[in-house]
Residue frames relative to the residue before (quaternion, step in Angstrom):
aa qw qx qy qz dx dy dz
X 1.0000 0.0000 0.0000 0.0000 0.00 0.00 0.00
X 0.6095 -0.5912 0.5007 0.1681 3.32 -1.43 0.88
X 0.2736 -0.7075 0.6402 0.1214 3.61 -1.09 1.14
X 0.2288 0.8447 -0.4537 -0.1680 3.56 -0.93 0.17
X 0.7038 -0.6111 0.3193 0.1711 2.87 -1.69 1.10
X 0.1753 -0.5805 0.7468 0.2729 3.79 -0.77 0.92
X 0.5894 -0.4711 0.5820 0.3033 3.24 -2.22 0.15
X 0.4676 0.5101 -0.5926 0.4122 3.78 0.49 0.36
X 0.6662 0.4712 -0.3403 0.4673 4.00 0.57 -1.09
X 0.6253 0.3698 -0.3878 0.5673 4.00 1.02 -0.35
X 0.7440 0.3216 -0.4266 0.4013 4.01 0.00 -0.06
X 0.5055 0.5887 -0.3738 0.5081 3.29 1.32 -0.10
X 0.7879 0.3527 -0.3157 0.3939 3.60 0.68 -0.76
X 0.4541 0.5758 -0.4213 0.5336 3.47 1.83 0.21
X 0.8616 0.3454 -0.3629 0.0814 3.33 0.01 -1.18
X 0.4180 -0.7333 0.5121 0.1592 3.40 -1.51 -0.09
X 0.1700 0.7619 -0.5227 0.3426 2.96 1.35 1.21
X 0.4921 -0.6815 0.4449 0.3090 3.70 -0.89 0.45
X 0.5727 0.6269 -0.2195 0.4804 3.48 1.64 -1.13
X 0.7462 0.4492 -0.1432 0.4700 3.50 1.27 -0.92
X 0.2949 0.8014 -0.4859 0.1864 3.32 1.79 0.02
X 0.7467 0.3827 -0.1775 0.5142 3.76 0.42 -0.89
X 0.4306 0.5056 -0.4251 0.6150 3.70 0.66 0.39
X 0.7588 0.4370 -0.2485 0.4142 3.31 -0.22 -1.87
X 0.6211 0.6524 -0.1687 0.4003 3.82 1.14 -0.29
X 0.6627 0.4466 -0.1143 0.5902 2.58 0.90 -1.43
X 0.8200 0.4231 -0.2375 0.3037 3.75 0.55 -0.80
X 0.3539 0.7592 -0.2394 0.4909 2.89 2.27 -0.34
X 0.7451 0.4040 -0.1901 0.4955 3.39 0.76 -1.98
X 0.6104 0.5968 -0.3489 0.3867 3.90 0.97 -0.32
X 0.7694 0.3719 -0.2436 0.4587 3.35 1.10 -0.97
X 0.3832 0.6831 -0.4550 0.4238 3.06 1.57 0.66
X 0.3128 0.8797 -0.1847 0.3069 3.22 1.55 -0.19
X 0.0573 0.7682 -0.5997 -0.2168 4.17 -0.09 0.35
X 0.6745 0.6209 -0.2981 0.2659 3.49 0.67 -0.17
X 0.1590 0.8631 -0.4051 0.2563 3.64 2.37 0.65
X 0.2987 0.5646 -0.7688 -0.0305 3.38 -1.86 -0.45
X 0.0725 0.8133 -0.5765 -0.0324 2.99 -1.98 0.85
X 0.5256 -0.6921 0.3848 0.3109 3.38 -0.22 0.39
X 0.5972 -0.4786 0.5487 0.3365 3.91 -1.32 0.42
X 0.6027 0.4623 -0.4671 0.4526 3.49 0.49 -0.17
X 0.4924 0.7152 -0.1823 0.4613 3.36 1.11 -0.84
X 0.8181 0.2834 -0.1489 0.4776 3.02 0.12 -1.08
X 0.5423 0.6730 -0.2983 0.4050 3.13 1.29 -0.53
X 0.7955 0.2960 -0.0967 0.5199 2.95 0.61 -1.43
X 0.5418 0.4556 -0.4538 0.5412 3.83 0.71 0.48
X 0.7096 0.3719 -0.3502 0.4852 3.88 0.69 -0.24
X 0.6383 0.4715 -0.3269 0.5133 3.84 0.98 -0.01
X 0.6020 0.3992 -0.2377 0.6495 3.76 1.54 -0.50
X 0.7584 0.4081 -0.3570 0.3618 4.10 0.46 -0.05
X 0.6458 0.4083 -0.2152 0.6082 3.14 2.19 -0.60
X 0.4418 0.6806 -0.5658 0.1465 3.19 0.71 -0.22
X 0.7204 -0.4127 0.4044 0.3837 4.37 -1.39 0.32
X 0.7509 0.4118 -0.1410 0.4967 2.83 0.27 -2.37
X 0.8587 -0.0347 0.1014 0.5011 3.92 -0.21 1.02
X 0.2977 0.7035 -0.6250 0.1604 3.84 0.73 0.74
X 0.2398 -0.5749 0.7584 0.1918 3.46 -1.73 0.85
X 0.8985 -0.0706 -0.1396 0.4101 3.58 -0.57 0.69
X 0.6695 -0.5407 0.4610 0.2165 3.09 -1.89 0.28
X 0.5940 -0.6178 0.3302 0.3955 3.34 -0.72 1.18
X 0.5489 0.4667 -0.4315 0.5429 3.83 0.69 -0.72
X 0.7013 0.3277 -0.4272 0.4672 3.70 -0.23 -0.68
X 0.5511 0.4576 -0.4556 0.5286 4.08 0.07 -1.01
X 0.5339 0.4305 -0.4199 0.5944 4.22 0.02 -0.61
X 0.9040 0.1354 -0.3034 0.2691 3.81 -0.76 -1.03
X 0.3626 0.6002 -0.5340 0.4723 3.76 1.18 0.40
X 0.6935 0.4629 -0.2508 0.4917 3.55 -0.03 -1.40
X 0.6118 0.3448 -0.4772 0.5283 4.03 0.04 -1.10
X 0.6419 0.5894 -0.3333 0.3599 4.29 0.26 -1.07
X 0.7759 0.4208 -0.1740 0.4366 3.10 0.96 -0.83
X 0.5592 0.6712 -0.2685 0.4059 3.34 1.70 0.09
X 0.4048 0.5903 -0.5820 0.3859 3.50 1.56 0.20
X 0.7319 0.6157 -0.2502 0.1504 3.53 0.77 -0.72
X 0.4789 -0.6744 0.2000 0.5252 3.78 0.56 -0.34
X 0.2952 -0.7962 0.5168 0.1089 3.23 -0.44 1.12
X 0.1456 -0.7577 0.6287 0.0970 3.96 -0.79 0.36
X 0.3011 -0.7579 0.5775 0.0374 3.39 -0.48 1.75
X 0.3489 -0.7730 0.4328 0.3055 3.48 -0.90 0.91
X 0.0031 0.8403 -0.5134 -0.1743 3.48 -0.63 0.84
X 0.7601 -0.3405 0.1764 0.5246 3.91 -1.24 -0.27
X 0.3834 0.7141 -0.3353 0.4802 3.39 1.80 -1.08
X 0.8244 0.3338 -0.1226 0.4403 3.25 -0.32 -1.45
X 0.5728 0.5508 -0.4382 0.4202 3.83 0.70 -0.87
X 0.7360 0.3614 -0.2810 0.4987 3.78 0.52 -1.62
X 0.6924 0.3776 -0.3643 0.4952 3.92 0.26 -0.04
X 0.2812 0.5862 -0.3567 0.6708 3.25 1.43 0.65
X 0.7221 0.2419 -0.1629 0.6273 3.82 -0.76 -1.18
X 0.7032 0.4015 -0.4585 0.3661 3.90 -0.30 -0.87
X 0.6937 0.5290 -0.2464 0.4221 3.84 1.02 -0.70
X 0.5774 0.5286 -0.2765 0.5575 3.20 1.43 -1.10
X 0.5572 0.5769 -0.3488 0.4848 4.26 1.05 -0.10
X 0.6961 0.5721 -0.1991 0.3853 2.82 0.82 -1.87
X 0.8442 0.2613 0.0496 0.4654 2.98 0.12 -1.51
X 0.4292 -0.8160 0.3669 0.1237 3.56 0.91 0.37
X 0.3572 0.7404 -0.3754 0.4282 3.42 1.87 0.78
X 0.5401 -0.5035 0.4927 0.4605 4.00 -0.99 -0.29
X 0.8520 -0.1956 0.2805 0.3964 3.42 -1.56 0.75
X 0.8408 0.5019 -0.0416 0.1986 2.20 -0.38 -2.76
X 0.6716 0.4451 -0.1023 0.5835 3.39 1.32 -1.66
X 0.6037 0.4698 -0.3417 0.5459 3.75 1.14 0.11
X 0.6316 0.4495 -0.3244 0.5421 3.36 0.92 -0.53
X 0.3585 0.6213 -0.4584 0.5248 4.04 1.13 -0.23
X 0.8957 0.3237 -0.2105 0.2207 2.59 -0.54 -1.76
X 0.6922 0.4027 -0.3272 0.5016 3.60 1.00 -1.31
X 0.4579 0.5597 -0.4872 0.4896 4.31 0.87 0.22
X 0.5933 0.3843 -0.3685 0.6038 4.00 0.77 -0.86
X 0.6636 0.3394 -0.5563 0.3674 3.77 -0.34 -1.37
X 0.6509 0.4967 -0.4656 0.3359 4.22 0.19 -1.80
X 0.7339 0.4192 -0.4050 0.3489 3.90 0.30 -0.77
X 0.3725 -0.6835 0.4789 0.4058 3.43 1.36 -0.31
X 0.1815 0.8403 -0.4197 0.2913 3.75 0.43 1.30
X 0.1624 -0.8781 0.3562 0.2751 3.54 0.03 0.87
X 0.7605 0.1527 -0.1085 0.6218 3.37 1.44 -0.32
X 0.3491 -0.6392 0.6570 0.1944 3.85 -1.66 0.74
X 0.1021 -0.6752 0.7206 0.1200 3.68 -0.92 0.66
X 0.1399 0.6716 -0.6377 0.3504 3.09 -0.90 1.77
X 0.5325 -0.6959 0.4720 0.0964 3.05 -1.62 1.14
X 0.6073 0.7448 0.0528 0.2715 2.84 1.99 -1.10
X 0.7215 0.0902 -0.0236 0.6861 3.11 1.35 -0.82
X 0.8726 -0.3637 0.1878 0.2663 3.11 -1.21 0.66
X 0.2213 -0.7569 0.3814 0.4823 4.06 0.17 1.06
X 0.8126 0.2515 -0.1889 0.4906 3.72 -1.84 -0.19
X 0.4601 0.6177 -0.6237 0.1332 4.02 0.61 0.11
X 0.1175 -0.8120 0.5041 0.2695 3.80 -0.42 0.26
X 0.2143 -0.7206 0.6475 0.1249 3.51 -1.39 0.82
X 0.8502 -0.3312 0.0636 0.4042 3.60 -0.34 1.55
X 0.7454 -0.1798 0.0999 0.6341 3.39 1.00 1.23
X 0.7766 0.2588 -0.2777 0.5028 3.96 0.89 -0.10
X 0.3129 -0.7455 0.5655 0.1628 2.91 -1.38 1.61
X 0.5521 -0.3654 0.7342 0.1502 3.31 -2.21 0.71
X 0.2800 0.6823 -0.6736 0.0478 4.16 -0.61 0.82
X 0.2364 -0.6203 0.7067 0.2448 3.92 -1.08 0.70
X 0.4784 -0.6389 0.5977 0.0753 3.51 -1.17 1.06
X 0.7653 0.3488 -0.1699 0.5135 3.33 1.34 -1.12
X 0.5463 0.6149 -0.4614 0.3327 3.38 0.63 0.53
């Protein structure tokens, strides 16, 4: 089974903050990983956080050749399917959209676990774990 990546463990493995030294490590040694999947939301949101002005770590062309790199892996496109099973999760489980749309992108790839800063560690949503790497 397939691990997938939130987009916090990809701006971590960019950044070059000094505070983030051990993070930036830790997320490195993960995407060393063959067993990935991530979602267009993902990718999305890690190119709008790596380019962003207010504190960009890299250059749109480069944000472009991470992401193409990161396509060997399986990628879950968001569809309407996936959007409303989204919102139905984002009820359920009383989480944001965004972090609902995560999760139901891991369940479609058939992932058993989301490494993510984001939601609660080890929380489990109907057979999928929530793991913080940085803990």
């Amino acid at each position: 089974m397939a691990t997938f990546i939130d987009t916090n463990i990809l701006l971590y493995a960019i950044s070059t903050a000094e505070e983030e030294m051990e993070k930036r490590a830790i997320a490195r040694r993960i995407l060393l990983r063959t067993d990935l999947a991530f979602s267009v939301q993902v990718f999305q949101e890690f190119y709008v956080q790596a380019t962003r002005p207010s504190g960009a770590r890299v250059a749109p062309e480069v944000a472009v050749r991470f992401i193409t790199s990161w396509t060997r892996f399986p990628v879950q496109l968001m569809t309407v399917d996936l959007m409303f099973a989204a919102f139905a999760a984002h009820r359920r489980f009383g989480i944001s959209y965004w972090d609902a749309a995560i999760i139901e992108a891991a369940r479609s790839l058939g992932c058993s676990e989301v490494l993510t800063e984001d939601l609660q560690d080890h929380q489990s949503f109907h057979g999928l774990h929530a793991v913080n790497p940085f803990r």
